[in-house]
PyMOL Python script that loads the backbone (N, CA, C, O; Angstrom):
from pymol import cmd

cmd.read_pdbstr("""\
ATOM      1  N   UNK A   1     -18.188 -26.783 -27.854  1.00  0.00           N
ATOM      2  CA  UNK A   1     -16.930 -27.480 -27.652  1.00  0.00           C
ATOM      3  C   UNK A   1     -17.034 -28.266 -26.347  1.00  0.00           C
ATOM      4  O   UNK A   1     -17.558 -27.699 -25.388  1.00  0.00           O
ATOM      5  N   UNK A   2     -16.613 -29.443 -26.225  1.00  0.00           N
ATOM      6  CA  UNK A   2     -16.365 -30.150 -25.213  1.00  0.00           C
ATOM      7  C   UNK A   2     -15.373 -31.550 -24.987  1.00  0.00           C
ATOM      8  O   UNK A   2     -14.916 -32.173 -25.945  1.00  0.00           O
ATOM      9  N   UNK A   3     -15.188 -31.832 -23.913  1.00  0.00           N
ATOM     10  CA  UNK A   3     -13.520 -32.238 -24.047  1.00  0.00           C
ATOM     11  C   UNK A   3     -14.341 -33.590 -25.062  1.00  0.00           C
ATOM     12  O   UNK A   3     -15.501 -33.937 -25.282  1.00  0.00           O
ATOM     13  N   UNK A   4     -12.938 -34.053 -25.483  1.00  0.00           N
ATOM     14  CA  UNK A   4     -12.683 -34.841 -26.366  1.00  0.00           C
ATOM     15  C   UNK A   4     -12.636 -34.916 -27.889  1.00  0.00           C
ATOM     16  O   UNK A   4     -12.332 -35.854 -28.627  1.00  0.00           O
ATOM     17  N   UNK A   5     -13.220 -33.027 -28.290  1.00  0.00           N
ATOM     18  CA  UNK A   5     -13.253 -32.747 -29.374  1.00  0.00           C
ATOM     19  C   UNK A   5     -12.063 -32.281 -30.361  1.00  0.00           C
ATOM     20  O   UNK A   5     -11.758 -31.099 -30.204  1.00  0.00           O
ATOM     21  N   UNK A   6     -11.557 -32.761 -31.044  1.00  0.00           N
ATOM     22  CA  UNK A   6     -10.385 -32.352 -31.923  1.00  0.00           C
ATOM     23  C   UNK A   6     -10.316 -30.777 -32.490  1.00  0.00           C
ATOM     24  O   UNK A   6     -11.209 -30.385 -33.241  1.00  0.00           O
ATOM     25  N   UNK A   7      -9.675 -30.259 -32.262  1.00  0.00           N
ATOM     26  CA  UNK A   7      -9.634 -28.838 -32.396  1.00  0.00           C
ATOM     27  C   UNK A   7      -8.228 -28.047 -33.038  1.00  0.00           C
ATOM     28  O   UNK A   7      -7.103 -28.544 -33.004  1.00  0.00           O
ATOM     29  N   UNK A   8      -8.457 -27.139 -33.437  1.00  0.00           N
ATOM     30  CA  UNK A   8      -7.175 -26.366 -34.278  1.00  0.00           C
ATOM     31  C   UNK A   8      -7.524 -24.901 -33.605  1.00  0.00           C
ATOM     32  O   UNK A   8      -8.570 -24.640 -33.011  1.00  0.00           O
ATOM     33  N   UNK A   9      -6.374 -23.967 -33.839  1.00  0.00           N
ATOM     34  CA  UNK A   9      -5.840 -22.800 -33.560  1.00  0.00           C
ATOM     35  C   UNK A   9      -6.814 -21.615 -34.495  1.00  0.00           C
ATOM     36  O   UNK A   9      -6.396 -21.506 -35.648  1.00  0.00           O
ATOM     37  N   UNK A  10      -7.820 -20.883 -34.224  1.00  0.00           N
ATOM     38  CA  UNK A  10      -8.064 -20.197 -35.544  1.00  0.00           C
ATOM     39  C   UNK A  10      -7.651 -18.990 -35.784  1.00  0.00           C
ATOM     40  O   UNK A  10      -7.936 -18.273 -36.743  1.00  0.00           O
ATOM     41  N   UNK A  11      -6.692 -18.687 -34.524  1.00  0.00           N
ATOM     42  CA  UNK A  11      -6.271 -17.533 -35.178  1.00  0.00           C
ATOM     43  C   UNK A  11      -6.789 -15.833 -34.668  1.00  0.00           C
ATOM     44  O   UNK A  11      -6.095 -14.868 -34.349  1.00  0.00           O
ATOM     45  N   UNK A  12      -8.145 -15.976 -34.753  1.00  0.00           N
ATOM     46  CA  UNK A  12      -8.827 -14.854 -33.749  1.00  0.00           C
ATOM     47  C   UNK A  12      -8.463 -13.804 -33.172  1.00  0.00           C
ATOM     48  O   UNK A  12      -8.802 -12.640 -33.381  1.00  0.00           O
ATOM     49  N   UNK A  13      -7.338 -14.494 -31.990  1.00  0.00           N
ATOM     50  CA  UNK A  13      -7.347 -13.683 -30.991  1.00  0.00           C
ATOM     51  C   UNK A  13      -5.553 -13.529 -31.109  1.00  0.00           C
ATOM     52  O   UNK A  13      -4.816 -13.220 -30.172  1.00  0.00           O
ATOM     53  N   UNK A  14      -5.263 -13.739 -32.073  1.00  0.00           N
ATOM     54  CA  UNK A  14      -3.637 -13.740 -32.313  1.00  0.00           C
ATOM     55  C   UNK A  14      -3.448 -12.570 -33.428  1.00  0.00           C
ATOM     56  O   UNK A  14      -3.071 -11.414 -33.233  1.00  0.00           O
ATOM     57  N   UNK A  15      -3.765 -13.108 -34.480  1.00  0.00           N
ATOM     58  CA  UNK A  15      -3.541 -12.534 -36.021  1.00  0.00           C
ATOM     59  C   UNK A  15      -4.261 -11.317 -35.922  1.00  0.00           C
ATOM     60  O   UNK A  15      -5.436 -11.342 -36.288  1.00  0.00           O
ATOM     61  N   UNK A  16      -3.748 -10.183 -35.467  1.00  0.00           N
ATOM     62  CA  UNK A  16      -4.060  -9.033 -36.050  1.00  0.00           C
ATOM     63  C   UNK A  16      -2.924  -7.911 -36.687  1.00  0.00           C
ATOM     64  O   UNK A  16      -1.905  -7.579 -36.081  1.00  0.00           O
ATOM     65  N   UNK A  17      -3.212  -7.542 -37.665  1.00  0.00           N
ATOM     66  CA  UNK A  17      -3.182  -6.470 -38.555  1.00  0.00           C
ATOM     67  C   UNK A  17      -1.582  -5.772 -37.759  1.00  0.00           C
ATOM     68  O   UNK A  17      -1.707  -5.103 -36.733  1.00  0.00           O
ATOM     69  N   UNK A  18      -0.436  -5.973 -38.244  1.00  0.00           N
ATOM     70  CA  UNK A  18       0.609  -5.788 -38.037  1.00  0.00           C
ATOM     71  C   UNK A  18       1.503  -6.627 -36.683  1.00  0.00           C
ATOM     72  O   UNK A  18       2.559  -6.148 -36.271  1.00  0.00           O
ATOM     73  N   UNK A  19       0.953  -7.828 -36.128  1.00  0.00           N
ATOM     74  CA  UNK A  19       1.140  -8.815 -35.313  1.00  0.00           C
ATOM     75  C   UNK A  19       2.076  -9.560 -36.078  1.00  0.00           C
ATOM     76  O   UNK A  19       1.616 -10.195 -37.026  1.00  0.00           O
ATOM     77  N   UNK A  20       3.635  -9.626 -35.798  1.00  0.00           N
ATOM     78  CA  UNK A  20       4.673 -10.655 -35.616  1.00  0.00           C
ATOM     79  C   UNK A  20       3.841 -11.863 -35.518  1.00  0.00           C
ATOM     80  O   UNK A  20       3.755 -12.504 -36.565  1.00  0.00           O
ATOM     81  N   UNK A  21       3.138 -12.369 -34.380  1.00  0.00           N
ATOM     82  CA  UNK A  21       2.797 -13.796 -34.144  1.00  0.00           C
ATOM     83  C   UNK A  21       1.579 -14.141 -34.562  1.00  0.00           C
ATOM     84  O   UNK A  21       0.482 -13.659 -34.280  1.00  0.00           O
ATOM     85  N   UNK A  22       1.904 -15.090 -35.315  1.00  0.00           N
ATOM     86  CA  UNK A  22       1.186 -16.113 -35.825  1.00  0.00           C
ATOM     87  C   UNK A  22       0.571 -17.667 -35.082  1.00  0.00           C
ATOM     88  O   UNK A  22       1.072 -18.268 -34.132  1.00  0.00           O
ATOM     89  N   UNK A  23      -0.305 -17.931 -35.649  1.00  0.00           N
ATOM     90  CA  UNK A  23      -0.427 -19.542 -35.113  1.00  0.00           C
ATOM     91  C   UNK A  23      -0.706 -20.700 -36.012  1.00  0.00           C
ATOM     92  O   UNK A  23      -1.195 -20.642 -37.140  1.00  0.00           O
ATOM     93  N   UNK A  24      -0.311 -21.809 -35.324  1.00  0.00           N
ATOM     94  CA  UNK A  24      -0.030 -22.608 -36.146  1.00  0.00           C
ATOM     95  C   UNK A  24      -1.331 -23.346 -36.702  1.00  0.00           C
ATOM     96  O   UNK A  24      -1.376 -24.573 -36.609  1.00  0.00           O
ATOM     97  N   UNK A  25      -2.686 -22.450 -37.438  1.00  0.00           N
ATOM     98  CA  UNK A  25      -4.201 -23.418 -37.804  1.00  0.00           C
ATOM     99  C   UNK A  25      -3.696 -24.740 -38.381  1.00  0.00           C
ATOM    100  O   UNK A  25      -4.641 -25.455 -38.712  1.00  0.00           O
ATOM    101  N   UNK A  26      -2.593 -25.241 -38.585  1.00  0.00           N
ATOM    102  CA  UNK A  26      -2.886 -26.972 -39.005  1.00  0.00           C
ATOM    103  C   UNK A  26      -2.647 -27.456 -38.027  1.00  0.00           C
ATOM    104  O   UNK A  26      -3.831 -27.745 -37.855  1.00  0.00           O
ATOM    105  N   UNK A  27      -2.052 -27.951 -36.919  1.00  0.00           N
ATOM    106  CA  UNK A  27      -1.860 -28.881 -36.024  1.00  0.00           C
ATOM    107  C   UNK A  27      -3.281 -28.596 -34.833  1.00  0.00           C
ATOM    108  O   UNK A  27      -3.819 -27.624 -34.304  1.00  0.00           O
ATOM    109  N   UNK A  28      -3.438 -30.080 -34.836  1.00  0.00           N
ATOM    110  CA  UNK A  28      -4.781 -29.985 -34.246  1.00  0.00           C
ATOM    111  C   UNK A  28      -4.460 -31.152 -33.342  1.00  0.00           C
ATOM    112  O   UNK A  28      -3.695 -32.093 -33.554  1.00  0.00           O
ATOM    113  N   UNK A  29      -5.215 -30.886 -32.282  1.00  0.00           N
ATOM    114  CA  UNK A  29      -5.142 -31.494 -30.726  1.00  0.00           C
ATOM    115  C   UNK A  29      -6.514 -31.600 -30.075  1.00  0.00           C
ATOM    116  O   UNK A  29      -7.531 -31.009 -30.440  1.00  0.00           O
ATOM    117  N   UNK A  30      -6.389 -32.436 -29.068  1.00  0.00           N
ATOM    118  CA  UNK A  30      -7.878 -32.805 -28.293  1.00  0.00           C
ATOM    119  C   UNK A  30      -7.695 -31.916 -27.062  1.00  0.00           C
ATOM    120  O   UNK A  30      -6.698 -31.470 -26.493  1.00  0.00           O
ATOM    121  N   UNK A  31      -8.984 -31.819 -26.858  1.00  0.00           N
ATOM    122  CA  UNK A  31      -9.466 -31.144 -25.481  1.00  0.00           C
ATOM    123  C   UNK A  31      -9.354 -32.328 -24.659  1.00  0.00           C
ATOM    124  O   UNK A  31      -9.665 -33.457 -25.041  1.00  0.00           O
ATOM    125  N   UNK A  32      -8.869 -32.013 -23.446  1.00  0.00           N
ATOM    126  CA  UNK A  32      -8.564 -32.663 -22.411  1.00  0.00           C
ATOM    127  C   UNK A  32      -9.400 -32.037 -21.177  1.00  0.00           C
ATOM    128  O   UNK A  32     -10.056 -32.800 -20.467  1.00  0.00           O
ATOM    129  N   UNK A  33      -9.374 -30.616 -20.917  1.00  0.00           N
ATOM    130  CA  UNK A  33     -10.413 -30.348 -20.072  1.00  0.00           C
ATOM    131  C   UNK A  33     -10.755 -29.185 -20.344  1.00  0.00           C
ATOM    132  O   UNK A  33     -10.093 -28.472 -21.098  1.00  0.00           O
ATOM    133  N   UNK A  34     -12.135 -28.714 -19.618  1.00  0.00           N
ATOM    134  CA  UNK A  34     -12.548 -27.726 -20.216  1.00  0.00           C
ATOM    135  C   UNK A  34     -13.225 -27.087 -18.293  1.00  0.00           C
ATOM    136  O   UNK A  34     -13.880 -27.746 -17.485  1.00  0.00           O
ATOM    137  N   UNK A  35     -12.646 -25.460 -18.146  1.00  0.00           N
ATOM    138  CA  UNK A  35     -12.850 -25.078 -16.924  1.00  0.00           C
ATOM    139  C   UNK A  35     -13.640 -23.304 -17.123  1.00  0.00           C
ATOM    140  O   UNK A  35     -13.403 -22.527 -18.048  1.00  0.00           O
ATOM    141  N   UNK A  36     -14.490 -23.091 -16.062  1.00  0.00           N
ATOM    142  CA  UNK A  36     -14.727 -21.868 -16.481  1.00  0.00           C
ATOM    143  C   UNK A  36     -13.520 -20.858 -16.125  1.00  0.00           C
ATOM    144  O   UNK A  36     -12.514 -21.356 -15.619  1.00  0.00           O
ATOM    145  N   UNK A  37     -13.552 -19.757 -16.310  1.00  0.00           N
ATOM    146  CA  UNK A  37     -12.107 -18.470 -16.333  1.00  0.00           C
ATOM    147  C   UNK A  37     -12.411 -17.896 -14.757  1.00  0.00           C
ATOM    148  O   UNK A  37     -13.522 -17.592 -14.323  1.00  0.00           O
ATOM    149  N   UNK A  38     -11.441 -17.847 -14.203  1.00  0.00           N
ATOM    150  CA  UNK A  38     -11.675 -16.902 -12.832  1.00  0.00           C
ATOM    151  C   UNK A  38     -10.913 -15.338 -13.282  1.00  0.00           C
ATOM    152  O   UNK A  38      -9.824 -14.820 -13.035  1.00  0.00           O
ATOM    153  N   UNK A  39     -12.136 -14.935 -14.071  1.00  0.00           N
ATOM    154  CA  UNK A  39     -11.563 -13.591 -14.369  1.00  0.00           C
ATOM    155  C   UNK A  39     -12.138 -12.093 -13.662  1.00  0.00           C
ATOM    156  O   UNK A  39     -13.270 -11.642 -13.834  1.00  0.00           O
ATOM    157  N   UNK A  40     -11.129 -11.508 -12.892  1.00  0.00           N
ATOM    158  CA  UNK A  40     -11.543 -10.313 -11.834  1.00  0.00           C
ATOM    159  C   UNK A  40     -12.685  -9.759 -12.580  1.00  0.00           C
ATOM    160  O   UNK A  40     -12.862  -9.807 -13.797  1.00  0.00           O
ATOM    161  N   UNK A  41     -13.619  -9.096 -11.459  1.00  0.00           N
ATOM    162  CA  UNK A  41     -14.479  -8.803 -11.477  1.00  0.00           C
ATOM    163  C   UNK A  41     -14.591  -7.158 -12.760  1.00  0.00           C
ATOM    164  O   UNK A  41     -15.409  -6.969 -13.661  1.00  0.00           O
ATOM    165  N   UNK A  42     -13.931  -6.654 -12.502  1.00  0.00           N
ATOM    166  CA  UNK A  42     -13.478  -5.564 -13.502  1.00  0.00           C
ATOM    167  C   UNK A  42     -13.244  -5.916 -14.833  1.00  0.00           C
ATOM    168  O   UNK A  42     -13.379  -5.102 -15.746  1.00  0.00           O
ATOM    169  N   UNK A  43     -12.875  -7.163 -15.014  1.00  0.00           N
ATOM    170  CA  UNK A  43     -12.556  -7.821 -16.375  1.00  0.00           C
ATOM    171  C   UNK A  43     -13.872  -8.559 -16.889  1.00  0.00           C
ATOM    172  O   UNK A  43     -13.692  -9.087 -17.987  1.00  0.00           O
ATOM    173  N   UNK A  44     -15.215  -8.735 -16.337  1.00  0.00           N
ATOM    174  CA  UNK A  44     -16.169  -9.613 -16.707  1.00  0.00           C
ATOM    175  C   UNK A  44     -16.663  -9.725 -18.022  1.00  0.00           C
ATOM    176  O   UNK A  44     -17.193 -10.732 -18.491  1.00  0.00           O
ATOM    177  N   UNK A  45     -16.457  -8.588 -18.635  1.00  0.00           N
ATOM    178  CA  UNK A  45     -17.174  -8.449 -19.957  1.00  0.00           C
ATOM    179  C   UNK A  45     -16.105  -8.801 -20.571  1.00  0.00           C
ATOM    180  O   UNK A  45     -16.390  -8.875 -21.766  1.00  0.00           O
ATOM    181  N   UNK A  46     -14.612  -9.159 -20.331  1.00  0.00           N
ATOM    182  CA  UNK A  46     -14.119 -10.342 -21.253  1.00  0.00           C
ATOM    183  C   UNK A  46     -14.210 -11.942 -21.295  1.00  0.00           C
ATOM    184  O   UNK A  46     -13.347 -12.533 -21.945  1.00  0.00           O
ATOM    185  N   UNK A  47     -15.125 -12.616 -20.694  1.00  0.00           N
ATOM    186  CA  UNK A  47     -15.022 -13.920 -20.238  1.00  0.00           C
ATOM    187  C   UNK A  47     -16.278 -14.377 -21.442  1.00  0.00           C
ATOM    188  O   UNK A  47     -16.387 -15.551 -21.794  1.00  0.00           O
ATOM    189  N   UNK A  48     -17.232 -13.212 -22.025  1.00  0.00           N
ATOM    190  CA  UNK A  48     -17.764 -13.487 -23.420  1.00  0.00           C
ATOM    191  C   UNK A  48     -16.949 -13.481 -24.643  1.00  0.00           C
ATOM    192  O   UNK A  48     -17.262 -14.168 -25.615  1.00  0.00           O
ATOM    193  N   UNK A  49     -16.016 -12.800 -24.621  1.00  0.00           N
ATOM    194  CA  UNK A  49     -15.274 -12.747 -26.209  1.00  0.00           C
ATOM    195  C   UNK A  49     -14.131 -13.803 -25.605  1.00  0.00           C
ATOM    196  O   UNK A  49     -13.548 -14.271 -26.583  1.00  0.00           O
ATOM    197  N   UNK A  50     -13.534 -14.412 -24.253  1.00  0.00           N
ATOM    198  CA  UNK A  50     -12.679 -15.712 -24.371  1.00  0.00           C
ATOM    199  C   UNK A  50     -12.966 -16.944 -24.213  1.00  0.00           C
ATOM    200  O   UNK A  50     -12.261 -17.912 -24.495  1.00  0.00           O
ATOM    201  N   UNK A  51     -14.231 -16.925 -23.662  1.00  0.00           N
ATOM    202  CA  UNK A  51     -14.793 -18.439 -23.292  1.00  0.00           C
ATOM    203  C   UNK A  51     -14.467 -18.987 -22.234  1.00  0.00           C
ATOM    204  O   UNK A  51     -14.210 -18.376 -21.197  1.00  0.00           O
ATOM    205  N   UNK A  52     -14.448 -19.923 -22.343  1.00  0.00           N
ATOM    206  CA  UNK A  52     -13.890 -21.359 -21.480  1.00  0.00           C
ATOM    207  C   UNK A  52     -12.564 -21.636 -20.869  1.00  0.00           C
ATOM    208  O   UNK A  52     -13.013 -22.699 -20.439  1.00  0.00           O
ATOM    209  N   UNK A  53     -11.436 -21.644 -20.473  1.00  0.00           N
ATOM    210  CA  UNK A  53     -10.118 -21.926 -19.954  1.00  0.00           C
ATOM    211  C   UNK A  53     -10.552 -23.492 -20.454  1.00  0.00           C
ATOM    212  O   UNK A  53     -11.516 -24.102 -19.992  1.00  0.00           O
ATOM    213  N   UNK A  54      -9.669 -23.988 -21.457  1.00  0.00           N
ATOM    214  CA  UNK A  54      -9.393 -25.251 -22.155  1.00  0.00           C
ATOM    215  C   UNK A  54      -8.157 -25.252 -22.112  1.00  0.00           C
ATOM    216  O   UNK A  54      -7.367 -24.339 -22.350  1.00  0.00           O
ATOM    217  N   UNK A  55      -7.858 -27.071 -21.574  1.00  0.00           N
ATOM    218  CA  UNK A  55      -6.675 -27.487 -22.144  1.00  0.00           C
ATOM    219  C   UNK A  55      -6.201 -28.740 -22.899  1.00  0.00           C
ATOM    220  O   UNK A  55      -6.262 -29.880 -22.439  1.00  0.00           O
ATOM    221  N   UNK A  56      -5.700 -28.389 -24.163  1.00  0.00           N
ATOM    222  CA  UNK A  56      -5.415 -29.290 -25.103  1.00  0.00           C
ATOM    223  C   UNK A  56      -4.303 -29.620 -25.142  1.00  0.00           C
ATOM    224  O   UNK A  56      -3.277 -29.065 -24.748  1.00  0.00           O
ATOM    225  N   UNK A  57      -4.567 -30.985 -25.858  1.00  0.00           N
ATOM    226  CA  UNK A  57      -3.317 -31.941 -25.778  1.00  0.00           C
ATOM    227  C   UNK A  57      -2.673 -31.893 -27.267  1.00  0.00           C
ATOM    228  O   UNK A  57      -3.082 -32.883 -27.874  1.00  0.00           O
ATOM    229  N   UNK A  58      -2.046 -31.317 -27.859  1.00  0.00           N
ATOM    230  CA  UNK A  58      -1.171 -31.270 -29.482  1.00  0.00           C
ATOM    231  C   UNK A  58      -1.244 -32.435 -29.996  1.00  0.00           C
ATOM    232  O   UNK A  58      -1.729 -33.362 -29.347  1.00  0.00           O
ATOM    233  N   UNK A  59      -0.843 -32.578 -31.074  1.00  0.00           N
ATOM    234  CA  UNK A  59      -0.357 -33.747 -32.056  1.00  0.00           C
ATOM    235  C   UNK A  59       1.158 -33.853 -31.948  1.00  0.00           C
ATOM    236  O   UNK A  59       1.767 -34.867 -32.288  1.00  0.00           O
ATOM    237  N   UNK A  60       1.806 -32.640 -31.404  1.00  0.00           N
ATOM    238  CA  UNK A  60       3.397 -32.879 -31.417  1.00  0.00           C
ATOM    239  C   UNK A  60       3.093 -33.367 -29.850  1.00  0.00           C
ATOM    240  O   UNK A  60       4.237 -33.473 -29.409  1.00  0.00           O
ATOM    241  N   UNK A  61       2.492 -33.604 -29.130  1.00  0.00           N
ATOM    242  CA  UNK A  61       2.719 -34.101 -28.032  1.00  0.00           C
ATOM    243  C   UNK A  61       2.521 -32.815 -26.492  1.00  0.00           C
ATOM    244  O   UNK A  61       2.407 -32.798 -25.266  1.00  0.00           O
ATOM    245  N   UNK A  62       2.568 -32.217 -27.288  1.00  0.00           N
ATOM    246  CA  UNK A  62       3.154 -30.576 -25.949  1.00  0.00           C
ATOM    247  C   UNK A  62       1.583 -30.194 -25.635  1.00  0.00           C
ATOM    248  O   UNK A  62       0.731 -30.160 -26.523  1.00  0.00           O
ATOM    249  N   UNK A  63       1.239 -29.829 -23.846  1.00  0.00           N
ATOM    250  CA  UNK A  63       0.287 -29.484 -23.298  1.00  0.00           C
ATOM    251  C   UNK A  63       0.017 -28.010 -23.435  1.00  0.00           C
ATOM    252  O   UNK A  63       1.085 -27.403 -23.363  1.00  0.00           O
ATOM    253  N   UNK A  64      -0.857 -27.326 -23.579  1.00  0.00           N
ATOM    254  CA  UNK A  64      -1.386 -25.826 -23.505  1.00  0.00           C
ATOM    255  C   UNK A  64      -2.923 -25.782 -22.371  1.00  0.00           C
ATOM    256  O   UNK A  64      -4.077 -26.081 -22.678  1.00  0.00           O
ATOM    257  N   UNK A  65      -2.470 -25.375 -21.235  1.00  0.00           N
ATOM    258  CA  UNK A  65      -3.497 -25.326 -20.531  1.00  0.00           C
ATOM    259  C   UNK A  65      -3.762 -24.170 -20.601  1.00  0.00           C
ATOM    260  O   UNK A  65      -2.897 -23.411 -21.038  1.00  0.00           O
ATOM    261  N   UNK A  66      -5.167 -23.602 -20.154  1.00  0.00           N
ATOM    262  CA  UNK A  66      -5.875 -22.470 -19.643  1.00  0.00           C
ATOM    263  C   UNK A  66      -5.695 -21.613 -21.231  1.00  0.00           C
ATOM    264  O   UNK A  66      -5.387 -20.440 -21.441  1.00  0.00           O
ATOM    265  N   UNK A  67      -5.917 -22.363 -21.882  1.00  0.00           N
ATOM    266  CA  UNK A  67      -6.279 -21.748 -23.177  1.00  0.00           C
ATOM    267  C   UNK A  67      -7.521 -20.951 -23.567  1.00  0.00           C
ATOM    268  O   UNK A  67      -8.517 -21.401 -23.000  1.00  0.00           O
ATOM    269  N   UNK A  68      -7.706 -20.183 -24.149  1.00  0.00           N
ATOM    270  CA  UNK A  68      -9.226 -19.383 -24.515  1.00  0.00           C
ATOM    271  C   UNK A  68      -9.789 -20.213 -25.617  1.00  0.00           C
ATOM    272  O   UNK A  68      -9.290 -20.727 -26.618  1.00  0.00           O
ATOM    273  N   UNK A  69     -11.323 -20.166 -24.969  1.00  0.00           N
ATOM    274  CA  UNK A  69     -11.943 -21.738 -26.354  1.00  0.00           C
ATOM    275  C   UNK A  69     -12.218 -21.000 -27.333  1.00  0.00           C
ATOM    276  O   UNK A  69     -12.204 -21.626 -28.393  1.00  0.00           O
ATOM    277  N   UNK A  70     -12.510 -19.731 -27.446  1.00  0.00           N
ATOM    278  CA  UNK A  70     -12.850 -18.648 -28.526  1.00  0.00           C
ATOM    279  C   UNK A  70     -11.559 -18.463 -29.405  1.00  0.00           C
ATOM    280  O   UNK A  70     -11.689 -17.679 -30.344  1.00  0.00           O
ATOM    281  N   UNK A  71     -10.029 -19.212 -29.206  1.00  0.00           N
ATOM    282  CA  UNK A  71      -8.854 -19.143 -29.596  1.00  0.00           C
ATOM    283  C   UNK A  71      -9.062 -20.220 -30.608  1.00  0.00           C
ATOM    284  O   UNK A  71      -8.479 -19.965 -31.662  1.00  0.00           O
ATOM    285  N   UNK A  72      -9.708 -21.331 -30.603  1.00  0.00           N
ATOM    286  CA  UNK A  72     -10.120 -22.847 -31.048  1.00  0.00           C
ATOM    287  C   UNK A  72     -11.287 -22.889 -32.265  1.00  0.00           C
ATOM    288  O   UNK A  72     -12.199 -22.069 -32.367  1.00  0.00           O
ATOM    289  N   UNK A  73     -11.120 -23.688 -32.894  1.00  0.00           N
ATOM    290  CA  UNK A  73     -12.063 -23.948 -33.877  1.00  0.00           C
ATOM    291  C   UNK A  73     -12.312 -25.657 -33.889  1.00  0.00           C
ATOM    292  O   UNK A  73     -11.425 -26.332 -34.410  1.00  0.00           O
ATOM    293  N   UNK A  74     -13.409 -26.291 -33.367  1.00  0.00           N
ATOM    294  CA  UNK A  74     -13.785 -28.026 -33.424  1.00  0.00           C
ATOM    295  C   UNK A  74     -13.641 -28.298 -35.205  1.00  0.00           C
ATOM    296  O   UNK A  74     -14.464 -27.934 -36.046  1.00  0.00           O
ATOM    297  N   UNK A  75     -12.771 -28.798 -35.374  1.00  0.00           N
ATOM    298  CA  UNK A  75     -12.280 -29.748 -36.404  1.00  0.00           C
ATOM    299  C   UNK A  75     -12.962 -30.935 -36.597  1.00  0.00           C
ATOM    300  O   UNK A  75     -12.896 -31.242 -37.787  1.00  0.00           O
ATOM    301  N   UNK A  76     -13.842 -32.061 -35.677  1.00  0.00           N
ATOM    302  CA  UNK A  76     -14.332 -32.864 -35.715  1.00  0.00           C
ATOM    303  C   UNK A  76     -14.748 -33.453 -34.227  1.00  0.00           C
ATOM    304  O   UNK A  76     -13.884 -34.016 -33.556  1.00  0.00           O
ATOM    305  N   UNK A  77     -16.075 -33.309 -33.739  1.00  0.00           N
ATOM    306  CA  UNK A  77     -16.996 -33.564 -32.538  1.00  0.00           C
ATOM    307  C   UNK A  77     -16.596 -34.914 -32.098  1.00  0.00           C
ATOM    308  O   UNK A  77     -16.447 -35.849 -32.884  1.00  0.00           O
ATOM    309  N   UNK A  78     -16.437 -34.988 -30.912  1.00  0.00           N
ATOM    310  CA  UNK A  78     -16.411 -36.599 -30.231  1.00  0.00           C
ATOM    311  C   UNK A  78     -17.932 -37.274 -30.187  1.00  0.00           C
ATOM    312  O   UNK A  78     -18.877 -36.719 -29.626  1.00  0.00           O
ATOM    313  N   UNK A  79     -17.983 -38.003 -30.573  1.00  0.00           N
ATOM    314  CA  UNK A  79     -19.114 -38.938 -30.240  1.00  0.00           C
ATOM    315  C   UNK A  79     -20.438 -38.389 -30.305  1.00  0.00           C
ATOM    316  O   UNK A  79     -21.413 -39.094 -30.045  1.00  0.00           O
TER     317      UNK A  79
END
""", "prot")
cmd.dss("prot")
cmd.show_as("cartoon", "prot")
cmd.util.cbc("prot")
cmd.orient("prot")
């Protein structure tokens, strides 16, 4: 993944097995930037199962920064 790539919600790290919340996999948005995670030192062995701190720009218009890229699925590569 890298910015400028069109991307959707997959769900992953939301949808589990008696979880109220859902996400929305059709609306798809571009990466705008892509940062590594400043995640405490005690927490390190999660910065493999979240990735990247990404932030995408929607199709309804609305920003989501510091997103997990492991949250994302590339819909179609820039260039």
């Amino acid at each position: 993944m890298k910015v400028g790539d069109i991307v959707r919600q997959n769900g992953k790290m939301v949808n589990t097995k008696g979880s109220k919340l859902r996400v929305n996999t059709e609306m798809t948005g571009i990466v705008i930037e892509m940062s590594s995670t400043d995640i405490p030192r005690k927490h390190e062995t999660w910065q493999k199962w979240l990735g990247a701190s990404v932030a995408v720009l929607w199709s309804n218009g609305r920003l989501t920064k510091k997103m997990a890229e492991n949250a994302l699925e590339v819909v179609n590569e820039a260039g």
